[in-house]
C-alpha angles and dihedrals in degrees: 000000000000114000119180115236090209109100123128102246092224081072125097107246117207115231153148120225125219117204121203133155123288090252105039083048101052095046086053087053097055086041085049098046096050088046117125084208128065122340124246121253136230111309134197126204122194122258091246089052093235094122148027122210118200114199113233139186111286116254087047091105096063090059103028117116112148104145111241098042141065122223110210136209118230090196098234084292089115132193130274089225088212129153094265116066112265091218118070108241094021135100137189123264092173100035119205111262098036095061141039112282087251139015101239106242108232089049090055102044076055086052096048092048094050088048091050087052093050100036082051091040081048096046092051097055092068 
């Protein structure tokens, strides 16, 4: 999917948000940066660290369904993708600019499934 990084960030952006755990998230992340595919996109984490949400093409929600993880609507309200968070209490982890305007989301469901199987492979060693 290829998605422009040119949009004026005092326009709404239409996505959809996908919510995982800190962990699982963090180790997608790293799967997804050292990917030779599509980029990731910008990413929020919660102010308590407990999540991290990717932002996704809109229209994602409707089909998502990778256990673990929840796949909102922004209800055609879209995001100001600004420096600060749009989201009180969040922060970006992924911060626009430095990132695609949104993860793919095939190429993140294949992120998420290779971070469960390491996250599982690291949790029986102990």
């Amino acid at each position: 999917m290829e998605i422009s990084r040119s949009v004026n960030p005092c326009t709404p952006v239409s996505c959809d948000v996908v919510t995982v755990p800190a962990r699982h998230g963090l180790e997608a992340v790293d799967i997804l940066r050292r990917g030779v595919s599509e980029g990731v996109g910008p990413v929020l984490h919660d102010d308590g660290g407990q999540t991290l949400g990717f932002l996704v093409p809109p229209g994602t929600a409707a089909g998502w369904d990778v256990p673990g993880s929840t796949c909102t609507e922004t209800d055609g309200r879209g995001l100001r993708l600004t420096p600060e968070p749009p989201v009180e209490g969040s922060d970006w982890l992924l911060p626009p600019g430095d990132a695609d305007l949104a993860t793919d989301p095939a190429v993140l469901r294949a992120a998420l499934g290779e971070a469960a199987r390491l996250i599982e492979a690291a949790d029986n060693c102990r």
